[in-house]
C-alpha positions as CSV (number, residue, x, y, z in Angstrom):
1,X,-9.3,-21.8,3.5
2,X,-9.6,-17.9,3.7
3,X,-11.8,-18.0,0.9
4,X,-13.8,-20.3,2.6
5,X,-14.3,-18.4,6.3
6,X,-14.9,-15.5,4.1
7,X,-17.8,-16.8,2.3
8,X,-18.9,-18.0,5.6
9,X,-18.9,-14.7,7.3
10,X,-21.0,-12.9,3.8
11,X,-23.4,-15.2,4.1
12,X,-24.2,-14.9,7.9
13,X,-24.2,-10.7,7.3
14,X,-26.8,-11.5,4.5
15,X,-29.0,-13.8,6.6
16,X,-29.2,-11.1,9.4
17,X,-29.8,-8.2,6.8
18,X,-31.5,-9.6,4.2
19,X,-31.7,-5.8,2.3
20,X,-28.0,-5.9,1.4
21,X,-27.8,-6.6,-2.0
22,X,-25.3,-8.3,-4.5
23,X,-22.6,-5.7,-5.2
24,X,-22.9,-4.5,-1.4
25,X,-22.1,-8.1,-0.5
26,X,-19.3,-8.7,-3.0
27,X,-17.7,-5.5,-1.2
28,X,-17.9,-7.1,2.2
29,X,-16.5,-10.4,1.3
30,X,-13.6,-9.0,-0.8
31,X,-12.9,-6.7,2.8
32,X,-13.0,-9.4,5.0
33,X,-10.4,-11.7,2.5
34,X,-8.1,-8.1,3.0
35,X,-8.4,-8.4,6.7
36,X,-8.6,-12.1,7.7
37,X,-5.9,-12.7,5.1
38,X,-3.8,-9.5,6.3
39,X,-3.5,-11.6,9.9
40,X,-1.5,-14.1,8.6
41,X,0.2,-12.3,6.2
42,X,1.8,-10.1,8.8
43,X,2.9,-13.4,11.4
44,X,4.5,-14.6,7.9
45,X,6.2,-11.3,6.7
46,X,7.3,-11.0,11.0
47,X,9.0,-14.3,10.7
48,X,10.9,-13.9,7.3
49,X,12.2,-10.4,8.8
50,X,13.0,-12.0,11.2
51,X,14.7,-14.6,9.8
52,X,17.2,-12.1,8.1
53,X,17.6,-10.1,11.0
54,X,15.4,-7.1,9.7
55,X,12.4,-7.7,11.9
56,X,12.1,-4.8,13.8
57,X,13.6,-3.0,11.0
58,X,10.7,-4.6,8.7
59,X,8.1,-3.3,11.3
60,X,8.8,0.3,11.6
61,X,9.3,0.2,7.5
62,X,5.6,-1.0,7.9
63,X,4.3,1.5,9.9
64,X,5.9,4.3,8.8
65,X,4.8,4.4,5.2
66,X,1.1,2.9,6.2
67,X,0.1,7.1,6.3
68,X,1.2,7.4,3.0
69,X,0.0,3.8,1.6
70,X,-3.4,4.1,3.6
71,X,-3.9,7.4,1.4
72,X,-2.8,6.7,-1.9
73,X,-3.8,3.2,-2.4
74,X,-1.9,0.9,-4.9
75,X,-1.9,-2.7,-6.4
76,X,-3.6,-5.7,-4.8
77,X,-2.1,-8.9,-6.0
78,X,-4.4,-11.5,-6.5
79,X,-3.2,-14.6,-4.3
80,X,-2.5,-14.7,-1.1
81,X,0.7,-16.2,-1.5
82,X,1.1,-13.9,-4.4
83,X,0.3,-10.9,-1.8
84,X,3.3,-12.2,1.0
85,X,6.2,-12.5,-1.5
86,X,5.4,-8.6,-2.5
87,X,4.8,-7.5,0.6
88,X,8.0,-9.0,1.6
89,X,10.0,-7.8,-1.3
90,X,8.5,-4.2,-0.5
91,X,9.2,-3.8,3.0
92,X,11.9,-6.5,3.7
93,X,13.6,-5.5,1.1
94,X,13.4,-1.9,2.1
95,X,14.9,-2.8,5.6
96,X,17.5,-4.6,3.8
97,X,18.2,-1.8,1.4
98,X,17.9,1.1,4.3
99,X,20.3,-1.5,6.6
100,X,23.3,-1.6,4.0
101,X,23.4,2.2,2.3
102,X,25.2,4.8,3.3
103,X,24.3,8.2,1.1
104,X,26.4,11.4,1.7
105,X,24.1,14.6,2.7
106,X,24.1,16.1,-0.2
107,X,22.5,13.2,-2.1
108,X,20.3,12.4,0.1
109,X,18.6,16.2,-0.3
110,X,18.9,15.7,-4.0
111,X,17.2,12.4,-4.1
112,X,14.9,13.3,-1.2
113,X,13.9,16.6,-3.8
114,X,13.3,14.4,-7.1
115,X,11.2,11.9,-5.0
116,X,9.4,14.6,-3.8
117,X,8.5,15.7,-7.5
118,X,8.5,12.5,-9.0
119,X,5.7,11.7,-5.8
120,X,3.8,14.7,-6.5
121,X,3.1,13.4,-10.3
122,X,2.7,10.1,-9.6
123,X,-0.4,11.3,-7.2
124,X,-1.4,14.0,-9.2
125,X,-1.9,10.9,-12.2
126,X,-2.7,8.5,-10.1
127,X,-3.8,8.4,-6.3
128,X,-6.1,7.4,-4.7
129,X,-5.3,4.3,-6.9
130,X,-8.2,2.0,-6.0
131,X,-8.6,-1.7,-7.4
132,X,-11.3,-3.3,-9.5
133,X,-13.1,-5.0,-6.2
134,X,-13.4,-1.6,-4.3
135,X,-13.5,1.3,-6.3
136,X,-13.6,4.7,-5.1
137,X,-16.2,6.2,-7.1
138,X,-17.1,9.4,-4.9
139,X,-15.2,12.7,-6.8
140,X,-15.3,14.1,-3.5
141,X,-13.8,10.9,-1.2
142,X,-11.1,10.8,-4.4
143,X,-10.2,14.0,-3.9
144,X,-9.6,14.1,0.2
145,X,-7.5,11.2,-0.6
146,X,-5.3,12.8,-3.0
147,X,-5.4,15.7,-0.8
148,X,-3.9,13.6,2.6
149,X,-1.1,12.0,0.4
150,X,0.3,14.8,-0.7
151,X,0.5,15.6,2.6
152,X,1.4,12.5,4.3
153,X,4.2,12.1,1.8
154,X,6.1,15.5,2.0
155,X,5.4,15.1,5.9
156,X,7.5,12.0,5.2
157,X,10.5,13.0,3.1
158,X,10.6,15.8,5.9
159,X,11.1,13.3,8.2
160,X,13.6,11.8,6.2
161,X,15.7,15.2,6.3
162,X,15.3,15.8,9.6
163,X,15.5,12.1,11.2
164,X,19.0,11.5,12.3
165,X,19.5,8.0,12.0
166,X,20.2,6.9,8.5
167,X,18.9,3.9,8.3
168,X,15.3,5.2,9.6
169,X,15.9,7.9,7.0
170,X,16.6,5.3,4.5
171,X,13.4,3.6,5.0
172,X,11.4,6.5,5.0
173,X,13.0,8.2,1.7
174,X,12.8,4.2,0.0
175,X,9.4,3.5,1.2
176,X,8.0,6.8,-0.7
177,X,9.7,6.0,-3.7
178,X,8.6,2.4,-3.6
179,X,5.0,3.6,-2.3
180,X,5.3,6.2,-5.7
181,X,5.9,3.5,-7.7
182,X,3.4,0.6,-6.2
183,X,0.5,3.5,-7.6
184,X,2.0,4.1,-10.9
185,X,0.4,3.0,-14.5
186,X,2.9,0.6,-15.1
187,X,2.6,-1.3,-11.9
188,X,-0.6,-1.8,-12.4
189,X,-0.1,-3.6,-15.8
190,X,3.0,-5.6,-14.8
191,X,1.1,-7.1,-11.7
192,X,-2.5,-7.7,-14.1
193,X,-4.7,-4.8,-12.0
194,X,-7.3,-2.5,-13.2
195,X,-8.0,1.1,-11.4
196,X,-11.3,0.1,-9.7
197,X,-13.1,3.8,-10.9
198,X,-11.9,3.2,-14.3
199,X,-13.7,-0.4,-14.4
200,X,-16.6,1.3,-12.9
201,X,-16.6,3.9,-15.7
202,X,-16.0,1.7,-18.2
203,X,-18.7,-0.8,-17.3
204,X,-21.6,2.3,-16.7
C-alpha cells in the first residue's frame, strides 16, 4: 500500500517536472517510502511501548539519540514490517534495558569511556554510513557528517555523566552503544545492506 501512494506521488513530481531524470526519481520515491512509511511506523512503535509500559520512556530514547543517528546514519532494513520489529528492539528494548539496570558510578565512567573510544572508531571506519538507495557521494557532505557525530556523540555520553537520573542516563549511554553498533561492518552484513558510496564506487 505504501509502495503504492509512493509510486503515485513519483509519478505526479515527474509529470510536473518532466527534466528530472531516472536516478533523481528513484531518490525521491525511495525518500517518500522513509517518510510516509516512518508515520506509521512511529503510531506502531508508540503503541507497543506503550503496551509494556515504556512509552514515554521509548519516546525520549527516540529523540535523544536522533542527533547522533541523524549524523551517523546506519542500516535500513528492507520491509516495512522488517523496519518496526528493529526499531522496536532498538529503542524499546533500550527503555526496557535503561528501566531495569542499576550501574554503580564507577562503571558507569568506565563504560561511558570505552563507548566513547569504541564510538570514535566505529565513526572514524564507518559514519556517515549511508545505504545503497541514497548514497552520500559528496567527500565534503561525508566529511561534515563525520564531523557532527563525533560531536553529537561525546555531547551525549556527557550528558550521560552529568544527567542525574539513571535511567535517562541509561538510555543515553545504551542508545550510543547501540547507535555504534547499528553503523558497524558487521551490521551491515547480518541485516543484507550495502554502504550506498561503496555501491556507487563499485558500479562507476
Amino acid at each position: 500500500m505504501i509502495d503504492k501512494i509512493c509510486l503515485f506521488l513519483t509519478n505526479k513530481i515527474k509529470a510536473k517536472s518532466p527534466d528530472i531524470d531516472q536516478e533523481r526519481l528513484e531518490i525521491i520515491n525511495y525518500g517518500l517510502q522513509l517518510f510516509i512509511g516512518e508515520i506509521p511506523k512511529i503510531f506502531i512503535i508508540i503503541a507497543i511501548a506503550f503496551f509494556l509500559g515504556v512509552g514515554w520512556l521509548t519516546l525520549l530514547a527516540y529523540i535523544l539519540i536522533l542527533p547522533y543517528r541523524s549524523a551517523s546514519g546506519g542500516f535500513h532494513l528492507k520491509t516495512h514490517i522488517g523496519c518496526i520489529i528493529g526499531s522496536t528492539i532498538f529503542f524499546c528494548g533500550n527503555a526496557m534495558i535503561s528501566k531495569t539496570i542499576t550501574l554503580e558510578p564507577i562503571y558507569r565512567i568506565l563504560l561511558i569511556g570505552i563507548t566513547f573510544i569504541f564510538s570514535i572508531i566505529m565513526i572514524k571506519l564507518y559514519a556517515p554510513a549511508d545505504t545503497e538507495n541514497v548514497p552520500i557521494i559528496s567527500k565534503k557532505e561525508r566529511k561534515k557528517k563525520q564531523i557532527i557525530s563525533y560531536i553529537t556523540m561525546t555531547l551525549t555520553l556527557i550528558a550521560a555523566i552529568i544527567v542525574p537520573d539513571q535511567t535517562i542516563s541509561n538510555i543515553l549511554l545504551f542508545g550510543t552503544i547501540l547507535q555504534s553498533l547499528a553503523i558497524s561492518r558487521i551490521v551491515y552484513k547480518l541485516t543484507n545492506n550495502q554502504y550506498g558510496h561503496e555501491t556507487y564506487i563499485e558500479q562507476v
